[in-house]
LOMIRO-839022 format. One line per 5 residues: number of its first residue (from 1); their letters; for each residue x, z, y of N, C-alpha, C. Coordinates in nm, 4 decimals, always signed. Example, Ala and Ser with C-alpha at 12.3 -4.5 7.8 and 13.67 -1.06 7.14 Angstrom:
1 = as = +1.3190,+0.7800,-0.5690,+1.2300,+0.7800,-0.4500,+1.3200,+0.7800,-0.3300; +1.2850,+0.7080,-0.2250,+1.3670,+0.7140,-0.1060,+1.2900,+0.7870,+0.0030
This chain:
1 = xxxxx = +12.7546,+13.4942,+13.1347,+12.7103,+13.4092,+13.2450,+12.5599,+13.3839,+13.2355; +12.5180,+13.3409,+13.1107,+12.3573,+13.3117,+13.1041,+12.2525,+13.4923,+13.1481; +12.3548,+13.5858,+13.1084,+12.3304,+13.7060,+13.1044,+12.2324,+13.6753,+13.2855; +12.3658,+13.6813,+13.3411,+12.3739,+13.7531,+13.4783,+12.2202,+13.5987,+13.5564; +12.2434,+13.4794,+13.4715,+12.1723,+13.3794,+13.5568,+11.9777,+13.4224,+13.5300
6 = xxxxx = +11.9834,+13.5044,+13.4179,+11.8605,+13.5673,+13.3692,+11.8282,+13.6367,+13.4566; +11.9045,+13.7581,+13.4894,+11.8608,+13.8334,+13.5987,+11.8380,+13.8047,+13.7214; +11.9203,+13.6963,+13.7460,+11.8564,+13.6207,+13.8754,+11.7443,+13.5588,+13.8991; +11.7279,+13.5068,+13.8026,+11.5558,+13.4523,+13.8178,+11.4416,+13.5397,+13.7520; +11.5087,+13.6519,+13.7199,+11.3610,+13.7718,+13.7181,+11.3568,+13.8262,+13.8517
11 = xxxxx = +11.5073,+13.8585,+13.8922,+11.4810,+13.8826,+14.0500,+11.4458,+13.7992,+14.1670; +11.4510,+13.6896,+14.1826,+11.3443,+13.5724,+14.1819,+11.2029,+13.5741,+14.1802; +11.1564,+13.5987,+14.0738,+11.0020,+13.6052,+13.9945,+10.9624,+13.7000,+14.1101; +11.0480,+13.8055,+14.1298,+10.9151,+13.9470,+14.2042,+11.0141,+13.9105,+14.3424; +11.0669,+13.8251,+14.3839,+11.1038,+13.7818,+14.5477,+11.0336,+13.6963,+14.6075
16 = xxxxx = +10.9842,+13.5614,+14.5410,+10.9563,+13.4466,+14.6110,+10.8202,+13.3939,+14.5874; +10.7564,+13.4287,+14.6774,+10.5583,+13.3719,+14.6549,+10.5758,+13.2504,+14.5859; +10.4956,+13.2626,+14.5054,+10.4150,+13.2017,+14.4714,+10.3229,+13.1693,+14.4171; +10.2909,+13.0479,+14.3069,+10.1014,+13.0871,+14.2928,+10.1240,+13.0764,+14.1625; +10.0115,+13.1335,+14.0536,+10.0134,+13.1510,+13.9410,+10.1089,+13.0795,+13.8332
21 = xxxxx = +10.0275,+12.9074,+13.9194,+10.0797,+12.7768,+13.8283,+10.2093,+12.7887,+13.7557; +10.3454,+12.8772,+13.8732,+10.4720,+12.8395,+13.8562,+10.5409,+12.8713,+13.7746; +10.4434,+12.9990,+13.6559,+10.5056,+13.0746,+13.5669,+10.6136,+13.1946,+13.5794; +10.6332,+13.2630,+13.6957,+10.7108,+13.3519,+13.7202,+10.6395,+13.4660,+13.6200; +10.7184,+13.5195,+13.5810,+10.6420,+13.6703,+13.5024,+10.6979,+13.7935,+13.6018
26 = xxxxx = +10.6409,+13.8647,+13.6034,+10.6922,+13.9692,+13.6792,+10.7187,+14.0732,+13.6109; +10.8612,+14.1623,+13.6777,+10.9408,+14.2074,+13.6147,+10.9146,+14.3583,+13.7220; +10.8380,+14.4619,+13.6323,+10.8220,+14.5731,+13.7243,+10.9396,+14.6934,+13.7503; +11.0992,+14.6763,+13.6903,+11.1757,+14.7173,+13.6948,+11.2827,+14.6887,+13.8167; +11.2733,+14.5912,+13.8788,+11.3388,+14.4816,+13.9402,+11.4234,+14.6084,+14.0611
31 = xxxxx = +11.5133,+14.6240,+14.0766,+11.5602,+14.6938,+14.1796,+11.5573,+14.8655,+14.1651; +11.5206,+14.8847,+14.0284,+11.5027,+15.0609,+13.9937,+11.5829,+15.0825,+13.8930; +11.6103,+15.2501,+13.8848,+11.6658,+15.2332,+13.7616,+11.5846,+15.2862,+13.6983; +11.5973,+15.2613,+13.5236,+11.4994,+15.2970,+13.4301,+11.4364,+15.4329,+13.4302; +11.5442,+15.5293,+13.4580,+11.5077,+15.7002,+13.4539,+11.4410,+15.7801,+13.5776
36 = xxxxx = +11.4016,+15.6430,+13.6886,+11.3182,+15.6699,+13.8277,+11.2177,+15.5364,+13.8419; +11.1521,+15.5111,+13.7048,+11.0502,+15.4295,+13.7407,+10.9278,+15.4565,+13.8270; +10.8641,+15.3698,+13.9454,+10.7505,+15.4034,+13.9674,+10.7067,+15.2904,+13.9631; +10.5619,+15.2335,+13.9447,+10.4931,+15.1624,+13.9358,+10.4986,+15.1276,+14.0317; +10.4968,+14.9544,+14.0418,+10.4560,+14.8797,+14.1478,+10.4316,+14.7778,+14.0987
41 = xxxxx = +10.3656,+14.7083,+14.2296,+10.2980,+14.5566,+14.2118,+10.3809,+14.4441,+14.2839; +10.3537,+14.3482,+14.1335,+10.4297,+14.2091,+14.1209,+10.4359,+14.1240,+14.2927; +10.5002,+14.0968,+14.2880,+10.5164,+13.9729,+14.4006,+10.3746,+13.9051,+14.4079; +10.3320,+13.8391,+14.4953,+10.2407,+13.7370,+14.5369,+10.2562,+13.5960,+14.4322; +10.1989,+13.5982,+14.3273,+10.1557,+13.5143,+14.2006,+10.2585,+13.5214,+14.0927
46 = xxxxx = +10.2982,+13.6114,+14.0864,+10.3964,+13.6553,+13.9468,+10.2954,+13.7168,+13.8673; +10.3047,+13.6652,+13.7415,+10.1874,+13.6938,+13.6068,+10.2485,+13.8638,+13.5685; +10.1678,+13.9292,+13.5766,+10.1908,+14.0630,+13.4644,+10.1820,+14.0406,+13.3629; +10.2927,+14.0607,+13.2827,+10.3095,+14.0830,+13.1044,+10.1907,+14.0849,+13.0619; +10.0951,+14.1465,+13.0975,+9.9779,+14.1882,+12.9875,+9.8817,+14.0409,+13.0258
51 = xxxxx = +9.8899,+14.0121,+13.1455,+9.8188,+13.8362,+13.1621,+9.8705,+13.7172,+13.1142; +9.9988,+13.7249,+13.0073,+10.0794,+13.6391,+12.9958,+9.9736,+13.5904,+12.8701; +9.9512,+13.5954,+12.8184,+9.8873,+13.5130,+12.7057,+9.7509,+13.4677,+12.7644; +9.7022,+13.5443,+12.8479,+9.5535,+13.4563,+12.9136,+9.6028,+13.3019,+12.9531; +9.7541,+13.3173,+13.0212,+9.7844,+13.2122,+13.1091,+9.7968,+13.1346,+12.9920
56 = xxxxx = +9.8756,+13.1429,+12.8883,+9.9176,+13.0862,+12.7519,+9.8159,+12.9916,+12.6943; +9.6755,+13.0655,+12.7040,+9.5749,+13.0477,+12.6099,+9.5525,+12.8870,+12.6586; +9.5758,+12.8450,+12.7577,+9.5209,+12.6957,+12.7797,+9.5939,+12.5707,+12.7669; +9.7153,+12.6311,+12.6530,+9.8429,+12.5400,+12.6149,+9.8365,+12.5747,+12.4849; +9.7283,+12.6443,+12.4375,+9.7493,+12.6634,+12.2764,+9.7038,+12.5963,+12.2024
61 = xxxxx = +9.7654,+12.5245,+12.0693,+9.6496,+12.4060,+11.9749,+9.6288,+12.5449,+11.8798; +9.4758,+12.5580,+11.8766,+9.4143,+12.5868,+11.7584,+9.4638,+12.5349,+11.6408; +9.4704,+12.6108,+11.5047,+9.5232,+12.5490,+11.4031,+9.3807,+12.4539,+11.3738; +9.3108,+12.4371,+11.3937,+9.1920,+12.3951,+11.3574,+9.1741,+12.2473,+11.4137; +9.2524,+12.1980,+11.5401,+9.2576,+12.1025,+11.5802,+9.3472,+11.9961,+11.5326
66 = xxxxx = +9.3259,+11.8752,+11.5452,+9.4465,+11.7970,+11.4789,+9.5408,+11.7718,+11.5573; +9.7063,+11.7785,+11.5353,+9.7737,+11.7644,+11.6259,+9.7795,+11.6782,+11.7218; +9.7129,+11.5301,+11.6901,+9.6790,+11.4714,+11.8145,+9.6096,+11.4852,+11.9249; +9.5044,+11.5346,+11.8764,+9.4116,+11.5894,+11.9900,+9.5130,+11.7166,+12.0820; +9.5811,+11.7770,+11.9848,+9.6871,+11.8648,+12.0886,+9.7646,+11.7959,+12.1331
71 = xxxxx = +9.8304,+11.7105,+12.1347,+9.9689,+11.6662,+12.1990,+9.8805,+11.5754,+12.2780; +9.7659,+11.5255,+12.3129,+9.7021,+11.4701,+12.4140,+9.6627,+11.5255,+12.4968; +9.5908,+11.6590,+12.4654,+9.5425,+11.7246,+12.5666,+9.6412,+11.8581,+12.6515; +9.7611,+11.8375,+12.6000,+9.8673,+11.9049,+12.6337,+9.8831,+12.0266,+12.6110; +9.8077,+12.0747,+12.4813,+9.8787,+12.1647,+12.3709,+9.9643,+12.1902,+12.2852
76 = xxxxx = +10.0712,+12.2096,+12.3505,+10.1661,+12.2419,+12.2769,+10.2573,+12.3589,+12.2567; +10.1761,+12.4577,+12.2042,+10.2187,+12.5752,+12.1537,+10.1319,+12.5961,+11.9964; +10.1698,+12.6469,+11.9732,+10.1148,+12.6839,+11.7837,+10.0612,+12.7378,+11.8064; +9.9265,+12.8352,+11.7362,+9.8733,+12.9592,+11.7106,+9.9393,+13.0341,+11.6538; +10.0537,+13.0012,+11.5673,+10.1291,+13.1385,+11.5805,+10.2003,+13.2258,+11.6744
81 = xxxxx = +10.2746,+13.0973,+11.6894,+10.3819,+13.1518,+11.8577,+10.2555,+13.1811,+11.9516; +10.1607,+13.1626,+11.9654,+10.0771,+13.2376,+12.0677,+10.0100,+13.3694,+12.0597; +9.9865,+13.3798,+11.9010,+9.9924,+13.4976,+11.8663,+10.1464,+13.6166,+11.8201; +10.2386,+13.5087,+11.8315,+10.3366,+13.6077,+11.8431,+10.3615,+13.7230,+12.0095; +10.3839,+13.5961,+12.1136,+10.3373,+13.6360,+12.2413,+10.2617,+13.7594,+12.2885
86 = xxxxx = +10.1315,+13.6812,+12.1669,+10.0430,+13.8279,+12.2278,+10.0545,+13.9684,+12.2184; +10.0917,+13.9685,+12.0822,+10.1582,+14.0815,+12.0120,+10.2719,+14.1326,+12.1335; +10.3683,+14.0306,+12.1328,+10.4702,+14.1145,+12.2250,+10.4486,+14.1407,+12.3730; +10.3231,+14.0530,+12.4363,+10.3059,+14.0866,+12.5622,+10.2411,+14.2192,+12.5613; +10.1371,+14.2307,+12.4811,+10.0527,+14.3302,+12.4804,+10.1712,+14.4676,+12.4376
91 = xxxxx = +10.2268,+14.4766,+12.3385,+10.2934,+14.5820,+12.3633,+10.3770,+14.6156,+12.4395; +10.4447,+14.5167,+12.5324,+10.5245,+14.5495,+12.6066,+10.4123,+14.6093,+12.7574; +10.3071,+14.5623,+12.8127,+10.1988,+14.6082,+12.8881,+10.1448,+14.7611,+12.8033; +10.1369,+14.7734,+12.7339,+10.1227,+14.9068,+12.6831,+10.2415,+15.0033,+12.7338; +10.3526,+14.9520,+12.6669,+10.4728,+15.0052,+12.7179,+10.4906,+15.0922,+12.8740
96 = xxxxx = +10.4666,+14.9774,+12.9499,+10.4765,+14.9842,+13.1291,+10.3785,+15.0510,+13.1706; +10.2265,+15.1000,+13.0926,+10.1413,+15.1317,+13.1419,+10.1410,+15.3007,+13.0591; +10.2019,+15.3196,+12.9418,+10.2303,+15.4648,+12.8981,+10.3347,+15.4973,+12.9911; +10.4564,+15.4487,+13.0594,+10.5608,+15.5292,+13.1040,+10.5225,+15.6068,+13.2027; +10.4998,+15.5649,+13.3160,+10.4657,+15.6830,+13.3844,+10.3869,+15.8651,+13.3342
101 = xxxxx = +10.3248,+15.8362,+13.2090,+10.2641,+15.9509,+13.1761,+10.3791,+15.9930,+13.0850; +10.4727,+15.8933,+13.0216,+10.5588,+15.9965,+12.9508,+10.6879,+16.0725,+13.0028; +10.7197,+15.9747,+13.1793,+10.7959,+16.0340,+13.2730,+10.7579,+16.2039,+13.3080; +10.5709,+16.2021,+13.3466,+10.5331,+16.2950,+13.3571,+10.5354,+16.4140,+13.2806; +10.5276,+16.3688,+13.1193,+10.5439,+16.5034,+12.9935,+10.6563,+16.5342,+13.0253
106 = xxxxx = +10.8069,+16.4180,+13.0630,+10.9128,+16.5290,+12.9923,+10.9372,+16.5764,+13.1207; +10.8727,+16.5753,+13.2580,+10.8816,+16.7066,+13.3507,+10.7834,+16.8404,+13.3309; +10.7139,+16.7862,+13.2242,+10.6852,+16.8994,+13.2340,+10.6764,+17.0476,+13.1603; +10.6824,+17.1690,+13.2822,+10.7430,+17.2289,+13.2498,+10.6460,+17.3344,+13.1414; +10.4874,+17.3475,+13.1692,+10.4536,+17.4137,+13.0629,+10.4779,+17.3873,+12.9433
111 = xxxxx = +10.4975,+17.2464,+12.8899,+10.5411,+17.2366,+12.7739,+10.7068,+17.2637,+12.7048; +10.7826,+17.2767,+12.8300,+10.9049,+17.3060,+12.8513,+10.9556,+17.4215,+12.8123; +10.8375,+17.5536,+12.8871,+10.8422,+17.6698,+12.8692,+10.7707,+17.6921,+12.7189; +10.6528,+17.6725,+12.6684,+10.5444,+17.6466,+12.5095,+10.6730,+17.6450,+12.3981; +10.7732,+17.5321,+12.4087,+10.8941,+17.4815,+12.3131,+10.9776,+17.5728,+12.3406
116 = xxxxx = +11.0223,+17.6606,+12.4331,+11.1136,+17.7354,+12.4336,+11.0847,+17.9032,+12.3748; +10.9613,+17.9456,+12.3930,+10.9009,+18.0305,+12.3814,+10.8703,+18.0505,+12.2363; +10.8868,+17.9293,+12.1511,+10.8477,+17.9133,+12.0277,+10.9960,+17.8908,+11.9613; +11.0520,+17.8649,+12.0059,+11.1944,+17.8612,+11.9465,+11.2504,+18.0026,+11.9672; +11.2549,+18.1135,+12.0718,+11.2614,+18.1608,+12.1143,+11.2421,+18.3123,+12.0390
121 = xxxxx = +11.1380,+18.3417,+12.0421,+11.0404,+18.3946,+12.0160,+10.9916,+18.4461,+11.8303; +10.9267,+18.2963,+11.8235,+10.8682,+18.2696,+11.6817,+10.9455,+18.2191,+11.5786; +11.0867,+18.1711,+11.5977,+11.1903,+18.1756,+11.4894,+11.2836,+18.2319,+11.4786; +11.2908,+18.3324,+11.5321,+11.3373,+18.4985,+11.5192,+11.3063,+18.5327,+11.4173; +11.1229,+18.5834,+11.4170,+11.0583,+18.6170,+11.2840,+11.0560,+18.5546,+11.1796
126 = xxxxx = +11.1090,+18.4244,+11.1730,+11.0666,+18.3239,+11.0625,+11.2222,+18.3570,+10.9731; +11.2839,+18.3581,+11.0393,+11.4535,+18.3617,+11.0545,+11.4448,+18.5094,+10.9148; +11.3730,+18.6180,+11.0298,+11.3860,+18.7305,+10.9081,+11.3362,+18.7719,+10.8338; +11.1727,+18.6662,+10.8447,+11.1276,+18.6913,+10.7196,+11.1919,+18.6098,+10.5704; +11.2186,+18.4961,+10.6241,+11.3148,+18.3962,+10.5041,+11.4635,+18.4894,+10.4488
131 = xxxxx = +11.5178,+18.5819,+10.5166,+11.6394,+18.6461,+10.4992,+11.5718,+18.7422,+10.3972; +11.4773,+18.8146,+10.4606,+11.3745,+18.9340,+10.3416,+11.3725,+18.8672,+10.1853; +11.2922,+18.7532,+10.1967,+11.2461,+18.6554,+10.0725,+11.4052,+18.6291,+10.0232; +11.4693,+18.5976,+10.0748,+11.5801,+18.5944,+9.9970,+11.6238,+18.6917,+9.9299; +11.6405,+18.8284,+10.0132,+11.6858,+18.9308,+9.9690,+11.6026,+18.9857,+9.7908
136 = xxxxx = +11.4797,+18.9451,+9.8780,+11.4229,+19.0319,+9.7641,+11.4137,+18.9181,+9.6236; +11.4505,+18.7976,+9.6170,+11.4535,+18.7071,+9.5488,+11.5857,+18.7425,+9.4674; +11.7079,+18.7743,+9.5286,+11.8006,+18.8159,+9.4820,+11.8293,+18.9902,+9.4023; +11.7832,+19.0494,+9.4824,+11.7252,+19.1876,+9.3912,+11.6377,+19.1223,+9.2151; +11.5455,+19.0904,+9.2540,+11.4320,+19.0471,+9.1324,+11.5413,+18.9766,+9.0023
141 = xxxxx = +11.6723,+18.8947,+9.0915,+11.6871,+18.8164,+8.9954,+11.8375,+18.8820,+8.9011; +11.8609,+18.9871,+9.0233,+12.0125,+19.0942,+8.9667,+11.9126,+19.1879,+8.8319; +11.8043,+19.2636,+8.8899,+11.7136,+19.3362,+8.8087,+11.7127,+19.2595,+8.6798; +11.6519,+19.1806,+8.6583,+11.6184,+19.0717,+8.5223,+11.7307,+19.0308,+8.4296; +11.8186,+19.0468,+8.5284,+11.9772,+18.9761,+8.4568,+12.0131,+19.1325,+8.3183
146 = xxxxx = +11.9822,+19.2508,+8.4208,+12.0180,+19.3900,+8.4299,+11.9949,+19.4009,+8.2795; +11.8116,+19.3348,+8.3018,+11.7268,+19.4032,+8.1530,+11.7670,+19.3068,+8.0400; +11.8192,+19.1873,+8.0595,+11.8380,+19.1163,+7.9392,+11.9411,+19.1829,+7.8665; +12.0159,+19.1846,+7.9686,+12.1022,+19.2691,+7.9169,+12.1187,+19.3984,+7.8448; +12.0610,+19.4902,+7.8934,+11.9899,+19.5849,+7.8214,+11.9018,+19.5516,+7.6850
151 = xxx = +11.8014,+19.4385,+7.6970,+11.7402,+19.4088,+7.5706,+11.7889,+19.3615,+7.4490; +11.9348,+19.3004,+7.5336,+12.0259,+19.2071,+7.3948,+12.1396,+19.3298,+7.3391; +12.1887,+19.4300,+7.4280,+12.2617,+19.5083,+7.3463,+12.1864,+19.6183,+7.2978
């Protein structure tokens, strides 16, 4: 139930204007499925992931401040948890901003054809030169067996 009430208010976030203040984050998946992403833009004042800690930054107590001065001036987030945030906003904005180019690699096909051509192709030879090395690894080592033998009787 909390599942399904989540998704409602991300679908929410990128439906209903509004202005920065309200904290909507925007959710650039909203109505796609994962394996036909295209980029688009947030609703009318839904924060992008990667702006989420700018917005953050003016609710954060410096560890440097004394907690009163934070809980007066209405800081109340840690510097850690704000640097946890950042960490995860920022990689998740990395995330959204590599996919489209990695949608693009796995269509494509020169590299498609490069990997096949090399599998193909170039481990054929690898295939029989390792069978050779064996062979002749096994000769060398019947030979040697041959002469001890010979040397001990």
């Amino acid at each position: 139930e909390s599942m399904r009430s989540s998704y409602a208010l991300t679908a929410r976030s990128n439906t209903i204007p509004s202005s920065p203040e309200s904290g909507l984050i925007c959710d650039p998946f909203v109505g796609q499925q994962i394996n036909s992403y295209t980029p688009q833009s947030c609703s009318n004042g839904a924060i992008p992931i990667g702006e989420f800690p700018n917005m953050l930054s003016r609710f954060t107590c410096q560890d440097k401040d004394p907690p009163e001065t934070c809980r007066i001036t209405g800081k109340f987030i840690t510097q850690a948890a704000y640097l946890k945030v950042y960490a995860y906003s920022n990689s998740a904005q990395g995330m959204i901003d590599i996919l489209p180019s990695l949608q693009n690699l796995t269509q494509c096909l020169a590299l498609k054809d490069t990997l096949s051509s090399i599998v193909s192709n170039q481990c054929k030879p690898f295939r029989a030169s390792m069978y050779r090395l064996w062979a002749s690894m096994l000769a060398l080592s019947i030979v040697m067996k041959v002469l001890v033998l010979l040397f001990i009787a």
